[in-house]
N, C-alpha and C positions, 0 to 999 in steps of 0.2 A: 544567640540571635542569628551568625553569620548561617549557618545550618539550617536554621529554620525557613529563611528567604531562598537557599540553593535547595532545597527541598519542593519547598512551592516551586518553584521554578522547575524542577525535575519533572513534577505531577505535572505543572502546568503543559510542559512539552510533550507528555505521553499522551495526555488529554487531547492535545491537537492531532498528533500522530493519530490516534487512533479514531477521529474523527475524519481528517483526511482518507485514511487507508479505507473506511465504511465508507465516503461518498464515492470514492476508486472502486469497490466492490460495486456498489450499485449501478455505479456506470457502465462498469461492465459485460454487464446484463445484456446490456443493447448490443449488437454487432455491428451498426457503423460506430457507436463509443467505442468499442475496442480498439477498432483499427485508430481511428483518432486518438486514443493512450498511445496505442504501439509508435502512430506515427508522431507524434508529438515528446517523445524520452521519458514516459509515464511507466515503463516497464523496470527500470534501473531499481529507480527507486522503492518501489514499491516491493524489488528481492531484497534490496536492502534493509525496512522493517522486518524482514524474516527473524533479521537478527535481533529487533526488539529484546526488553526481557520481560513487555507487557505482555502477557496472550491475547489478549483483547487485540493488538495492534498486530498481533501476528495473524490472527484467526484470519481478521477483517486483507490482510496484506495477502493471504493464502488463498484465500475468497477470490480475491479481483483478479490474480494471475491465473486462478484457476479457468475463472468465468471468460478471461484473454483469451486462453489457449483453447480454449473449448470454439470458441466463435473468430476467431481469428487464425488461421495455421501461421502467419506468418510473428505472433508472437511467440509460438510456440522456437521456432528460431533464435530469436531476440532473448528469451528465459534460459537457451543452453550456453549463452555466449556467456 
């Protein structure tokens, strides 16, 4: 039984993650959202799903830094630190 609640619990948090990480992507899109992630500590996080072991959360994490750096140079900085 103990397994089966840290389990749900496990989905449950990848579920979010991977939620979070797509609305991160889709913001990104925009170029003042970028800068507002960059400016606001939205870049940290979102390399650190990289390390997911969902891909789903990685895709969507690869997505929104991508879309960062693309429209914003100055994350492009903030992704090498």
């Amino acid at each position: 039984m103990r397994l089966d609640v840290a389990g749900r619990r496990q989905r449950a948090e990848t579920a979010a993650q991977e939620a979070a990480a797509g609305a991160m992507y889709n913001l990104c899109v925009d170029v003042r959202s970028s800068r507002a992630v960059r400016k606001e500590g939205g870049i940290g996080p979102l390399v650190e799903l990289l390390n997911s072991r969902d891909p789903e959360v990685q895709f969507h994490a690869l997505g929104a830094l991508t879309s960062c750096s693309s429209n914003d140079p100055g994350c492009r900085a903030v992704i090498r630190q």
